[in-house]
C-alpha positions as CSV (number, residue, x, y, z in Angstrom):
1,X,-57.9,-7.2,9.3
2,X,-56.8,-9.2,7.4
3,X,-54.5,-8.8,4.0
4,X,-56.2,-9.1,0.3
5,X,-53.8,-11.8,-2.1
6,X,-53.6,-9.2,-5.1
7,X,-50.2,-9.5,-6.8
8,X,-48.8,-11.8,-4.4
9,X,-48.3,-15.4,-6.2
10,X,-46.0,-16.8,-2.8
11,X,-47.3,-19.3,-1.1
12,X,-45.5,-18.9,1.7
13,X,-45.3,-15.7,1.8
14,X,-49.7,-15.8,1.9
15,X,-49.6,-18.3,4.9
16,X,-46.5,-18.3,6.8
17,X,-47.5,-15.3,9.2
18,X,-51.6,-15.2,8.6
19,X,-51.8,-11.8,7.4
20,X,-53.4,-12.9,4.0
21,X,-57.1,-13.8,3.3
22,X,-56.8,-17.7,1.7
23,X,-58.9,-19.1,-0.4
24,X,-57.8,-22.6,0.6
25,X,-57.8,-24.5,-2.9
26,X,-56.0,-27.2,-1.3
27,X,-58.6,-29.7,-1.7
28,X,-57.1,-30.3,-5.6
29,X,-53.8,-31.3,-4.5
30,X,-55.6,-34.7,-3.4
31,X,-57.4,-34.5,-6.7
32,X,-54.9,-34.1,-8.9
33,X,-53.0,-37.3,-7.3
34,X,-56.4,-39.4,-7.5
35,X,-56.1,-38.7,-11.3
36,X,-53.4,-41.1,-11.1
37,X,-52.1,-39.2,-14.1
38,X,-48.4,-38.0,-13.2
39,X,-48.1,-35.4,-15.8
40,X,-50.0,-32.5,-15.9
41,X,-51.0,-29.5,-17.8
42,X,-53.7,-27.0,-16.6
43,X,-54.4,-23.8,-18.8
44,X,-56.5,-20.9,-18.2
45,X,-56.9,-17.5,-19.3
46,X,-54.4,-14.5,-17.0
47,X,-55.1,-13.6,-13.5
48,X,-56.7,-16.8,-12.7
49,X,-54.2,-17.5,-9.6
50,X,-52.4,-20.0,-11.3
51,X,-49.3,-19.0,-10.1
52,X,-50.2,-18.8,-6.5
53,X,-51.6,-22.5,-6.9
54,X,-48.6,-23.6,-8.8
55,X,-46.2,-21.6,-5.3
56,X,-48.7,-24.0,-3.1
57,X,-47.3,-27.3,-4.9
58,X,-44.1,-26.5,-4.4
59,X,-44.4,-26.0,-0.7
60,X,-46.4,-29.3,-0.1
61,X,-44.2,-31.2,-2.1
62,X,-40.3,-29.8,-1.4
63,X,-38.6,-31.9,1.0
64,X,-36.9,-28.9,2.3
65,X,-40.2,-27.6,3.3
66,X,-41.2,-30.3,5.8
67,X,-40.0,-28.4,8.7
68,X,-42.1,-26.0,8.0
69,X,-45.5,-27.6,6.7
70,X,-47.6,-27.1,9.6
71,X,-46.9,-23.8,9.6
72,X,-48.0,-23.3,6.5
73,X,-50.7,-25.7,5.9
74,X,-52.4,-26.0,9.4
75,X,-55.4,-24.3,8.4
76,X,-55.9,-25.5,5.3
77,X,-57.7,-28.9,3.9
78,X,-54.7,-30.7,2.9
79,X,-53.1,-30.0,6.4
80,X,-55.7,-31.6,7.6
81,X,-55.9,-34.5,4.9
82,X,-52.0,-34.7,3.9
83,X,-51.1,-37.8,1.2
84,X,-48.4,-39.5,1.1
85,X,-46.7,-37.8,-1.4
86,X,-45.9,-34.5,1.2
87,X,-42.5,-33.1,1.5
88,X,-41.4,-35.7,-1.1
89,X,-39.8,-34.9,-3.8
90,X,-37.3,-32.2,-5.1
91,X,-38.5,-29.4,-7.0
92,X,-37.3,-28.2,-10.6
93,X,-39.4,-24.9,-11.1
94,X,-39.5,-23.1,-14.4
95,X,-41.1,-19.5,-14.7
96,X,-41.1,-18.5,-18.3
97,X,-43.5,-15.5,-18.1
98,X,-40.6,-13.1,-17.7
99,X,-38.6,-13.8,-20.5
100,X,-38.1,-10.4,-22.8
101,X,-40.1,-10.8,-26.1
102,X,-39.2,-7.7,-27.6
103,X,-36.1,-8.7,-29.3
104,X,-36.8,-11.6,-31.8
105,X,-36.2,-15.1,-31.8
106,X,-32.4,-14.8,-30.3
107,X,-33.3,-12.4,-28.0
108,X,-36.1,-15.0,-26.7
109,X,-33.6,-17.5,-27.6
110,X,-31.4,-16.0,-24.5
111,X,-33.6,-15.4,-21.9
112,X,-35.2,-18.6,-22.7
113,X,-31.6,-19.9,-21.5
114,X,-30.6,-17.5,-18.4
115,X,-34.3,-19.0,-17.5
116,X,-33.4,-22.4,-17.3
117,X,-29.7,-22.0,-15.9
118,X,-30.9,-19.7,-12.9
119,X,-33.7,-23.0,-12.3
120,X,-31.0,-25.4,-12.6
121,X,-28.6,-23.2,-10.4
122,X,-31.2,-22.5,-7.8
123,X,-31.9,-26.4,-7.5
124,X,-28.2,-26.8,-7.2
125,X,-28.1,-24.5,-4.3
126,X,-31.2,-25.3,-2.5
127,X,-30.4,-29.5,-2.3
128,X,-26.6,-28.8,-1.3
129,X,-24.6,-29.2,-5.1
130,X,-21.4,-27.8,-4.8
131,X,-22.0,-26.3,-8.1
132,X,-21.0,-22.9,-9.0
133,X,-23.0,-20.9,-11.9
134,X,-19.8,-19.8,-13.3
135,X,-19.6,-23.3,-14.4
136,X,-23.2,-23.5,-15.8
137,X,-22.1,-20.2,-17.9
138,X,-19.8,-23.0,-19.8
139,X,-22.4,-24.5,-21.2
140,X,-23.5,-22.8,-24.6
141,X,-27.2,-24.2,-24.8
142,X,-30.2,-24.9,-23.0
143,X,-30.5,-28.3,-24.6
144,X,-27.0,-29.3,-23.1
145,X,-27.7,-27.3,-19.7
146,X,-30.8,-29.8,-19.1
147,X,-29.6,-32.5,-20.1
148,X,-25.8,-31.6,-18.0
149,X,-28.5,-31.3,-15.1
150,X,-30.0,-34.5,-15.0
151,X,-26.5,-36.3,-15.6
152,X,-25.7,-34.8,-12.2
153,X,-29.4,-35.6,-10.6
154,X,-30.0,-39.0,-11.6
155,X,-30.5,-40.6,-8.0
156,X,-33.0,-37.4,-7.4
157,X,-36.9,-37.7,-7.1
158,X,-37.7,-34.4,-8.8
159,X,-41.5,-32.5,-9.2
160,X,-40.8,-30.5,-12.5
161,X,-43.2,-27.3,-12.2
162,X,-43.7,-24.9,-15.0
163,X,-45.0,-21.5,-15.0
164,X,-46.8,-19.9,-18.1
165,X,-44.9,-22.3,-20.5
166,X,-46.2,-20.6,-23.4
167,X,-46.0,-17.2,-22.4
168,X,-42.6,-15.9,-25.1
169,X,-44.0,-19.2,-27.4
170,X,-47.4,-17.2,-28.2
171,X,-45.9,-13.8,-28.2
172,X,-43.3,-15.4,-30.9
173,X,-46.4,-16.7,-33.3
174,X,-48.2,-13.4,-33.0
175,X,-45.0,-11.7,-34.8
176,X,-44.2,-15.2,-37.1
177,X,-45.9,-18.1,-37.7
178,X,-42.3,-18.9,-39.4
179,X,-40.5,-18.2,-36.4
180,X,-42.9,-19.9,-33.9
181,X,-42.8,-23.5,-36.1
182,X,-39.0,-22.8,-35.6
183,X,-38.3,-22.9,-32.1
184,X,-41.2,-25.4,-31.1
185,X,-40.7,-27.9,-34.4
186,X,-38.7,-30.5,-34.4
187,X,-35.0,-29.1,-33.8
188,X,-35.9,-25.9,-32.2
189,X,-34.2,-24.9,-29.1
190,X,-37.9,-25.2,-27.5
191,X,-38.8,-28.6,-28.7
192,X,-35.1,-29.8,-27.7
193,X,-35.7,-29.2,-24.1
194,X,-39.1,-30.5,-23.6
195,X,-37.3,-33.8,-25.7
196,X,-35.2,-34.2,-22.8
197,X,-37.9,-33.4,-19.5
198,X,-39.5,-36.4,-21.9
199,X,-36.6,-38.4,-21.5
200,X,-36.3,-37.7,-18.1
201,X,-39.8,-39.2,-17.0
202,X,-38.9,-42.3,-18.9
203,X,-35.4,-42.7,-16.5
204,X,-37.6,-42.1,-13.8
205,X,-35.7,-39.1,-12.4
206,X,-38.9,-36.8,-12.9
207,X,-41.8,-38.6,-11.5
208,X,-44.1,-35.6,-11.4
209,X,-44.8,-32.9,-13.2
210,X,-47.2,-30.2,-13.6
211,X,-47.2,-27.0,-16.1
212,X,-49.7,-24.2,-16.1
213,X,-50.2,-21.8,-19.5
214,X,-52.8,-20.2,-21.6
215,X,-53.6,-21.2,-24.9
216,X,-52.5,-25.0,-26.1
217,X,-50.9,-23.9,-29.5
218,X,-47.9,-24.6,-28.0
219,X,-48.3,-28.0,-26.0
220,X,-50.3,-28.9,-29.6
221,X,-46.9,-28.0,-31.8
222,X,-44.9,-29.5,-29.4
223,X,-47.1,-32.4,-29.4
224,X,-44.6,-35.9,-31.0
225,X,-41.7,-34.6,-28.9
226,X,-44.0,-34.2,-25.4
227,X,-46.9,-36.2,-25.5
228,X,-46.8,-37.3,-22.3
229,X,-48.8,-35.1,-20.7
230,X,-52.7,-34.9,-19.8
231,X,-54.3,-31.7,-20.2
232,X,-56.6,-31.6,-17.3
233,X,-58.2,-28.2,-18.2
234,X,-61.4,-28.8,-19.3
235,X,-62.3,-31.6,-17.2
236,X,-65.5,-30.5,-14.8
237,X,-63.5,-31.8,-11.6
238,X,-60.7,-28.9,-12.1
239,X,-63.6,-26.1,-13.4
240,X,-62.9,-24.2,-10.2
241,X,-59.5,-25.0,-9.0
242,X,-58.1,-21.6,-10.2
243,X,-60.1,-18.1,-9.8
244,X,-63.3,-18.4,-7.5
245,X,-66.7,-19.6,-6.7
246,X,-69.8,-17.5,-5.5
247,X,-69.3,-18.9,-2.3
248,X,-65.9,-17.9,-2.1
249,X,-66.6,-14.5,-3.5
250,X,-69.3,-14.2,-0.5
251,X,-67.1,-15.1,2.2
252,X,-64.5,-12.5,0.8
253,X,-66.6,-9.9,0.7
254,X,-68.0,-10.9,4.4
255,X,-64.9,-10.4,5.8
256,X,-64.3,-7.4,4.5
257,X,-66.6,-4.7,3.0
258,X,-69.7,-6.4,5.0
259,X,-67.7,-5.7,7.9
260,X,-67.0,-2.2,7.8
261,X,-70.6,-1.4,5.3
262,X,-73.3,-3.3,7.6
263,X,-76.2,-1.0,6.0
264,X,-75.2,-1.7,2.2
265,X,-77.2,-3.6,0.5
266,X,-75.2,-6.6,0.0
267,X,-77.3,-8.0,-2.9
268,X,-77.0,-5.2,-5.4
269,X,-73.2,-5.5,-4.7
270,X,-72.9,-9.1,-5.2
271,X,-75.1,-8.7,-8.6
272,X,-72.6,-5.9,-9.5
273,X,-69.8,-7.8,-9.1
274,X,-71.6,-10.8,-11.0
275,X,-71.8,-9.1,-14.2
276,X,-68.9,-7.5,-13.8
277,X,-65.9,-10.4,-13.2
278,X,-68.1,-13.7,-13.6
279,X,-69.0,-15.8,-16.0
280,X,-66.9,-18.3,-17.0
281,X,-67.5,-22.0,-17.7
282,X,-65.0,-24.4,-18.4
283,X,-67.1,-27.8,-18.8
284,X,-70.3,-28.0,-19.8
285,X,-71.5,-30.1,-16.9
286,X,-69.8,-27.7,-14.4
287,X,-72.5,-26.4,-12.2
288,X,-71.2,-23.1,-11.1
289,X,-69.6,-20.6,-13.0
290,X,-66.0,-18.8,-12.1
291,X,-64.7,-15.4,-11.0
292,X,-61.7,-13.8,-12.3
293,X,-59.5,-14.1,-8.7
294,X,-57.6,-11.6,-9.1
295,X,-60.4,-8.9,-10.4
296,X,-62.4,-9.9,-7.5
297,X,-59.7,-8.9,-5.1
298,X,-58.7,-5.9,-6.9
299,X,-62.4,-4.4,-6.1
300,X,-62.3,-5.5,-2.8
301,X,-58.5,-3.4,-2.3
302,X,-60.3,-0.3,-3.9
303,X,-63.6,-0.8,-2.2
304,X,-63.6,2.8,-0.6
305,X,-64.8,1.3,3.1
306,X,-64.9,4.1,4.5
307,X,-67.3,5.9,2.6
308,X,-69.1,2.8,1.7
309,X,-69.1,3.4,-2.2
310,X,-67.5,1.4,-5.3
311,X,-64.3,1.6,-6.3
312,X,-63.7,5.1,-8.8
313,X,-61.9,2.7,-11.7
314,X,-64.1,-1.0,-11.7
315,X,-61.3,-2.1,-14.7
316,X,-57.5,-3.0,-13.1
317,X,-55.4,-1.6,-16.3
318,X,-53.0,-4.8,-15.2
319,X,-55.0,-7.2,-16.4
320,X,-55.3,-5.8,-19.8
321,X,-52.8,-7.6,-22.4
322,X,-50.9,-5.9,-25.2
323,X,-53.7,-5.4,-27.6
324,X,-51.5,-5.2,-30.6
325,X,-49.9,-8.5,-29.9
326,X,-53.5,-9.9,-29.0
327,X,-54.6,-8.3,-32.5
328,X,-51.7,-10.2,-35.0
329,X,-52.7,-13.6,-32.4
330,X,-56.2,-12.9,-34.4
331,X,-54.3,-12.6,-38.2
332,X,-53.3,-16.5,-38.0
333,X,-54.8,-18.6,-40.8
334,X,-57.5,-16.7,-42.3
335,X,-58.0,-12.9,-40.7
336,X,-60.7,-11.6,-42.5
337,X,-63.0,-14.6,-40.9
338,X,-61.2,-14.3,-37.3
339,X,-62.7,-10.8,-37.7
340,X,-66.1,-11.7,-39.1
341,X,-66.0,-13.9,-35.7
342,X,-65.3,-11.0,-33.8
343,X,-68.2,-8.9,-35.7
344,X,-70.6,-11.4,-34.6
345,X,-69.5,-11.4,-30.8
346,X,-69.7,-7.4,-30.9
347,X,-73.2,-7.8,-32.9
348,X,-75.2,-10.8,-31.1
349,X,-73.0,-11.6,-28.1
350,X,-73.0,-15.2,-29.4
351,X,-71.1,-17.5,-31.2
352,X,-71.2,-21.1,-31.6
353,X,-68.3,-23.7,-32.3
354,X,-65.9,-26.3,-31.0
355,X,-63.4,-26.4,-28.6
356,X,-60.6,-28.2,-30.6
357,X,-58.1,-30.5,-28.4
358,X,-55.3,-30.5,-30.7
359,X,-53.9,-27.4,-33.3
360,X,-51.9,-28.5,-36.5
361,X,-50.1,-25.4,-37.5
362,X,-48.9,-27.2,-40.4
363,X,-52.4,-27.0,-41.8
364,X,-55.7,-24.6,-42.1
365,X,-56.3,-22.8,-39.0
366,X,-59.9,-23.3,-39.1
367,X,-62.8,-21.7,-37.5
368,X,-63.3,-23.7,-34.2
369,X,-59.0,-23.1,-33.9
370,X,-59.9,-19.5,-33.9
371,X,-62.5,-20.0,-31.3
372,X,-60.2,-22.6,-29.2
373,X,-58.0,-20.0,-29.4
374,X,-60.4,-16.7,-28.3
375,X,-61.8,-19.3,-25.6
376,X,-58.1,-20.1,-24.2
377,X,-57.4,-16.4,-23.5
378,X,-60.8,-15.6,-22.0
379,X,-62.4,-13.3,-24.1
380,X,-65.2,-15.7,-24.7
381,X,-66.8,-19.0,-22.3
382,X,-69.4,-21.6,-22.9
383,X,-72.9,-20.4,-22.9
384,X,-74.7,-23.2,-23.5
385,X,-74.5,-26.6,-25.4
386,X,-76.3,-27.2,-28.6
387,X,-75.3,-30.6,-29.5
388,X,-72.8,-33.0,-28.6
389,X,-69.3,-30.7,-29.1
390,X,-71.1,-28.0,-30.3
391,X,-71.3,-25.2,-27.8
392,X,-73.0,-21.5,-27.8
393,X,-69.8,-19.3,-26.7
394,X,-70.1,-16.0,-25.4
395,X,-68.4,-12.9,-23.7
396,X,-68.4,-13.7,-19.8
397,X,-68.4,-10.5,-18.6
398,X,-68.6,-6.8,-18.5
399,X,-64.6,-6.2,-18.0
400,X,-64.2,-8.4,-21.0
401,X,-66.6,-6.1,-23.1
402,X,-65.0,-3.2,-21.8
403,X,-61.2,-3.6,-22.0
404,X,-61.1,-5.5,-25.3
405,X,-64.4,-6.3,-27.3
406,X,-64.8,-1.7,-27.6
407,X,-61.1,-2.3,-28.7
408,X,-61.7,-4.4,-31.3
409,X,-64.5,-3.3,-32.3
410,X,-62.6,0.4,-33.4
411,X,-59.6,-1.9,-34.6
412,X,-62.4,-3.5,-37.2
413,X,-63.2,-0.6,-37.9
């Protein structure tokens, strides 16, 4: 049998041997090109599988991977249906998620940096620069690393792929608003660098990119310096291209628990799970609502299929975030009505509001921010729509209620 994808973001890794269970989401990489939109940002709320769908691009597009795309992709839609654009371009991939927060703005400040010199290294290495990193380490900033790296690439075709960009960016402005408007205003060392990845589509050395996140607080702030990018997120073509569909959930759970537990009944599982890790929505006209990925695999690994019975724990503990950090996300602009929001999602269920496109920190975070903001993390979906923007939001499932609405509801307290 088959292995479950839970923790495992690899591409390669998932496909090159078989042993995993895929999902095949390849369909969207011939989506995303008929956009005919070359810059991309897709944002959705943790443990979605954006990572593992961000690994896939960078395997169908790395010319150093064309040796080994059928291997790989054989089995999967886009093996079947390749564009183009394959094993094309040269890929610049970011991961920001890992940078330590902990420390203030200059310890963010250098991790932010070893971040980009270890990309910019590892691209060296991987498309033959004789290039050491000792010689990287002579460059004090990540401003002058980037732009050091593209005067050395500037005959390349390079994919620029981003990982959580706003990962140490949101945990910043849930310690200081002050020090957030620093780093990602104009002149901040975060600004700077996505000033120059700007510049660098205009030369036509970058002719793709694509960036994955959370919230868009950040892309919003860093909006007259990187405006070049279409925020795809919301659109109903891309509702399911990260976590999964009922269909998908079904023909998880064949291959595994229905399997081993023919006698079960299959139905009061499926319902279970249902109310337990669906429920989101992420445009109105969508017609199916989405999993968590990750939380549907996690039951499945626990599933005790011996036995036949549920997993002891339903909750992974891994997808919970740092609830004090979430908590000072809630005290931006004005708290006491972020928490009367709250009130009324622990009271009724409901809320209603709009999901805002852009966020001007520079002025009154206003109620539908706060609800952007709540709806970009998760802890709330679209219910139903009243009137044109207007949207009933509420909490998409039980794990939700359980691992952080009881939570807030004793910090309101």
């Amino acid at each position: 049998m088959k292995k479950i994808i839970y923790g495992e973001s690899n591409f390669k890794k998932v496909k090159i041997n078989n042993d995993y269970l895929y999902i095949d989401k390849t369909n969207y990489i011939e989506k995303l090109e008929k956009t005919n939109e070359s810059f991309l940002i897709f944002l959705r709320p943790r443990r979605f599988g954006k990572s593992l769908f961000l690994s896939t691009l960078q395997y169908y597009y790395d010319e150093n991977t064309a040796d080994e795309f059928d291997a790989m992709f054989n089995d999967t839609y886009i093996g079947k249906n390749p564009t183009p654009l394959k094993n094309s371009f040269r890929i610049l991939f970011f991961e920001f998620s890992g940078i330590n927060t902990d420390g203030g703005v200059e310890i963010i400040y250098e991790g932010f940096k070893d971040n980009i010199k270890s990309a910019i290294y590892r691209y060296f290495r991987e498309y033959g620069y004789d290039i050491t990193r000792e010689s990287l380490n002579n460059i004090p900033t990540p401003t002058g690393l980037i732009k050091y790296f593209f005067d050395v690439i500037e005959n390349d075709k390079v994919y620029v792929l981003i990982d959580e960009y706003d990962q140490f960016a949101n945990a910043i402005l849930a310690h200081s608003m002050q020090d957030f408007l620093q780093i990602v205003g104009k002149g901040g060392f975060v600004r700077s660098f996505y000033e120059v990845l700007k510049g660098a589509t205009q030369s036509g050395v970058v002719q793709k990119m694509f960036i994955t996140g959370v919230t868009p607080i950040t892309l919003d702030s860093l909006s007259s310096g990187f405006n070049i990018v279409s925020n795809i997120s919301n659109k109903e073509e891309f509702n399911l291209m990260a976590g999964f569909s009922q269909k998908e959930v079904n023909y998880s759970l064949e291959q595994y628990i229905f399997k081993q537990c023919k006698n079960i009944d299959k139905e009061a599982l499926q319902e279970k799970l249902k109310t337990w890790y669906n429920g989101y929505l992420f445009n109105i006209k969508a017609t199916e609502r989405v999993y968590s990925a990750t939380l549907v695999n996690y039951f499945i690994s626990k599933y005790d299929e011996v036995r036949c019975q549920m997993p002891i724990k339903m909750l992974d503990s891994n997808v919970a975030s740092d609830y004090k950090a979430i908590m000072k996300l809630f005290n931006i602009g004005d708290s006491d009505r972020n928490y009367k929001i709250l009130e009324k999602l622990i009271e009724n269920g409901t809320v209603t509001g709009i999901i805002k496109d852009r966020y001007d920190l520079n002025q009154d975070f206003t109620q539908d921010d706060f609800i952007t903001l709540i709806y970009s993390m998760g802890f709330i979906t679209i219910k139903e729509q009243i009137t044109g923007e207007l949207n009933i939001f509420e909490i998409p499932n039980y794990v939700i209620k359980i691992l952080y609405f009881n939570y807030f509801a004793v910090e309101l307290q």
